[in-house]
N, C-alpha and C positions, 0 to 999 in steps of 0.2 A: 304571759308565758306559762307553759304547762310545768309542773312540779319536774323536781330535779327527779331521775330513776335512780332508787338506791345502786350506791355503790359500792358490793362486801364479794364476800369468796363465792357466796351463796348461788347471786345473781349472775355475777362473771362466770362462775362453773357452766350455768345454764345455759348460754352464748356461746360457751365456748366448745362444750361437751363432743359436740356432733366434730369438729375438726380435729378435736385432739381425744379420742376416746379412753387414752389411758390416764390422762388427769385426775388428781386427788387431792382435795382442797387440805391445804394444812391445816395443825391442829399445833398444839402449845406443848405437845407429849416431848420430852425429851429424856436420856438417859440419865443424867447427871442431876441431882438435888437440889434444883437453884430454889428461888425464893422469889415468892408476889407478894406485892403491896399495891394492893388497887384501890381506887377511886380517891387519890388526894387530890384535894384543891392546889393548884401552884399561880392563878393569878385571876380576881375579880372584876369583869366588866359590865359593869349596870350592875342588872340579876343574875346577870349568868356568871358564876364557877365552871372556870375552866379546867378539866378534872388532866390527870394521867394516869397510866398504871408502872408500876416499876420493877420490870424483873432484876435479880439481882443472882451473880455465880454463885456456886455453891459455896456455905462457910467458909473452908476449908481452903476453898483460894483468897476469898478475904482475908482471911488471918495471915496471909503473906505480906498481907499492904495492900493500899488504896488501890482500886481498879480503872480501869481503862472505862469511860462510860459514853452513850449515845444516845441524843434524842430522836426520834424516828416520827417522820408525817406520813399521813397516808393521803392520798391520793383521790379522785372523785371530780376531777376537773372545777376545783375551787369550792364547789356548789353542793357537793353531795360525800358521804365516806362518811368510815367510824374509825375509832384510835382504836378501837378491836381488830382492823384488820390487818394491824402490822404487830400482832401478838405474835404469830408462830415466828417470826423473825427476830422478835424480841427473844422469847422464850430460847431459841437455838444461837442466840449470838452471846447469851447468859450462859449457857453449858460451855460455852468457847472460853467464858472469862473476863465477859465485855458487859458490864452493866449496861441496860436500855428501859427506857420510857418512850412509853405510847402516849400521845397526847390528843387533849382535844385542841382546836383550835374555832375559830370563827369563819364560817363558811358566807360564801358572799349573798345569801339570801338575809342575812344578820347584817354584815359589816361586808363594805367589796376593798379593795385594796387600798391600800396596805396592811388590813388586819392583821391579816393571816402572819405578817413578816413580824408584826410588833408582838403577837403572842407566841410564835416559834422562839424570839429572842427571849419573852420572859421565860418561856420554858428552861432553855440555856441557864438563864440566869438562877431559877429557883433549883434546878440539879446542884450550881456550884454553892449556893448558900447553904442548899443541905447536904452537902458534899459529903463531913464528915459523919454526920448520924446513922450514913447509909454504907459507907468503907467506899466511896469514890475521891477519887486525886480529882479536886479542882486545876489541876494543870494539865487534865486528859481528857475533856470534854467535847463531843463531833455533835455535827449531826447529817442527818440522811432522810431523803424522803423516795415513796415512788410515785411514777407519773406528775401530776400536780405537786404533789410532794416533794419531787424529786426536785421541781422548778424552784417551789419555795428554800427547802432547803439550800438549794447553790445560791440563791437570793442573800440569805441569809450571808452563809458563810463569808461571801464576797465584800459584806458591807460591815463586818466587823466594824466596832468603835464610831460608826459613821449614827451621831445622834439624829438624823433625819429618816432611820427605820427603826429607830427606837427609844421615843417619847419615856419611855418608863428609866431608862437610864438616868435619868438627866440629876433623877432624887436618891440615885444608889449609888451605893461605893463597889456592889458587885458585879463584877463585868459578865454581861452576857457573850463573847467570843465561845465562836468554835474555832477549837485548834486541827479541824479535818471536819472536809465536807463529804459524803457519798450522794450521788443525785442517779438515781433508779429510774430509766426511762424516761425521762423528764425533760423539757426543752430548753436550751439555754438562750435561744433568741426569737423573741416574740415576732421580730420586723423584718425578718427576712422572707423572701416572698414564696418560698417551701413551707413557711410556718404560715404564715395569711391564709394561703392557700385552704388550711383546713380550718386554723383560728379565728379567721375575718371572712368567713363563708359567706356572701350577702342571703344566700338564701335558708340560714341559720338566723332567725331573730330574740336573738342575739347569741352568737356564740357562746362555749364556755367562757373563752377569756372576753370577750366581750360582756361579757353580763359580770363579769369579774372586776372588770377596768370601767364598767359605768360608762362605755362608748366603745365605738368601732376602730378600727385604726384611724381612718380619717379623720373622725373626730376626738380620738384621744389617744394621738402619736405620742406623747410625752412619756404616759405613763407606760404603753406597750415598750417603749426606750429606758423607763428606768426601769421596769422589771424582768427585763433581760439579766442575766447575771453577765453573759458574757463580755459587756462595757466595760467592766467592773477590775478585771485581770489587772494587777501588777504585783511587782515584785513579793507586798505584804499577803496576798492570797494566801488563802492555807491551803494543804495537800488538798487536793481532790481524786476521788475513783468514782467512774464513770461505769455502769453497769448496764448493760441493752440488751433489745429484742430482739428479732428480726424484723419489727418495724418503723423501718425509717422514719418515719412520720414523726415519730414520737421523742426525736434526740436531735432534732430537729436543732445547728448551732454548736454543738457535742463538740464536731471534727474542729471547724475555728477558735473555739473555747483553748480546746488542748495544744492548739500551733501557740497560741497567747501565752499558757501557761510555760511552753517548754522555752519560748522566746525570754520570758521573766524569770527562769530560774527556780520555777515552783515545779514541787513532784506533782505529778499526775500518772495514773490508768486508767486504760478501757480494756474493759470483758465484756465479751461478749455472748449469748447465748445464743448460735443461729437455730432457727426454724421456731425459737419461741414465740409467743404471743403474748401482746401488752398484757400488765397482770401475770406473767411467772411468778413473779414473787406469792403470791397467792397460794402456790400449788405444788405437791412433788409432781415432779421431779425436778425439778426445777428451784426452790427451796433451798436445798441444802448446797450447791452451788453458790446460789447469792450469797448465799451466809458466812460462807466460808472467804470466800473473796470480798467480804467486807473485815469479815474478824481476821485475816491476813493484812489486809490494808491497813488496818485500826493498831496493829500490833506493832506495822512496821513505821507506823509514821507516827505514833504515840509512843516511843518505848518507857520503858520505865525507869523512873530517873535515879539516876544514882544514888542520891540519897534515899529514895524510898528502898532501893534494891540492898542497901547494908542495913537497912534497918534490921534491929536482932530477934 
């Protein structure tokens, strides 16, 4: 199988330039004084250090109390991506008030599934350990992915506490839990046959998710089954907001996820962006939209808890 094709702002711009000629790939520039801390180590597998970076709000909302915080995946259909390219989002959800880390995680030419879910959770987990050295409430912790990301992410959040996507818990007293998921374009059901359709191409050898999942549907129905999030829905779910393109393809599962969650009592959104192209988030104009509709959602289903809020 031929190398994965890089997948950043860079490359997507270049694809995408001729349909959307007013596009411009974002940058991390923001008004407001936040704060980088780049390249920690948050958890070792073999040789590899798995880095993130950490934007952080400015002081001056720190010093109010602990902040609201999010881990963010990027995207690359499992195989390819950088934790640089969910920087400008990090960067502008940090001018909002919302702590975020970009991380690396294990792409399936490394590790194919379930990696990517057991390092997204230590992620979780290493933000609430260093909760306080950084001014984050370990009782406000989400997380968000786009595309791939978006999937991992709802993956994630759904299977809270569930030690069977994450082996690393087993030796910790720190819970990896997201208290709010965002999943950016991202599919919430591998096995429905809109999602086969592009994911289980027979003349794709081997699909993204098939190269993902170490088999086809046919031959590895189980797992396209357990990395669905949408199985996953009950009452314990946490909030989710739902963020789209205009194309379908890509949220592929979205509409049933959300009948589930509204059926169980769990809050949920969908925003939508029509006439965008997968990869908005990438790009103004489009950028500051997401962003906003994520630090609205994060705000409203994280508030800030009483005790933190009299603190003097």
């Amino acid at each position: 199988m031929t190398a994965p094709v890089p997948y950043n702002a860079t490359a997507t711009y270049a694809k995408l330039v001729e349909a959307y000629p007013f596009i411009q790939i974002a940058d991390t520039r923001t008004n407001a004084e936040i704060a980088t801390i780049s390249g920690m180590g948050y958890v070792r597998r073999g040789a590899h250090l798995l880095l993130l970076d950490l934007f952080l709000p400015p002081q001056a909302t720190r010093d109010k109390g602990p902040v609201a915080a999010v881990v963010l995946v990027h995207g690359g259909g499992w195989r390819s991506g950088e934790r640089s390219n969910m920087a400008p989002l990090a960067a502008r959800l940090a001018a909002r008030g919302i702590a975020a880390a970009v991380i690396d995680y294990r792409l399936a030419d490394e590790a194919r599934y379930p990696a990517a879910i057991h390092d997204v959770k230590a992620a979780l987990r290493w933000m609430r350990a260093n909760s306080a050295a950084h001014g984050i409430d370990p009782r406000r912790i989400a997380v968000a992915g786009g595309s791939a990301g978006g999937q991992i992410a709802s993956l994630v959040g759904v299977t809270n506490g569930m030690g069977k996507f994450d082996p690393d818990g087993a030796g910790s007293a720190v819970s990896s839990a997201a208290q709010a998921v965002i999943n950016i374009d991202g599919l919430s059901d591998f096995t429905s046959p809109a999602a086969r359709a592009h994911e289980d191409d027979p003349k794709k050898k081997p699909s993204a998710a098939g190269f993902w999942f170490g088999g086809s549907y046919a031959d590895a129905a189980a797992l396209w089954h357990e990395a669905s999030p949408t199985f996953y829905v009950d009452r314990h779910t946490p909030p989710m907001l739902f963020i789209g393109s205009g194309q379908a393809r890509f949220s592929v599962g979205r509409d049933e996820m959300v009948g589930k969650m509204h059926a169980a009592g769990v809050a949920t959104r969908v925003v939508m962006l029509p006439g965008s192209p997968h990869s908005f988030w990438l790009f103004d104009p489009w950028i500051t939209p997401t962003a906003e509709a994520m630090a609205d959602f994060l705000t409203t289903q994280l508030p800030i808890p009483t005790t933190t809020r009299q603190r003097p």
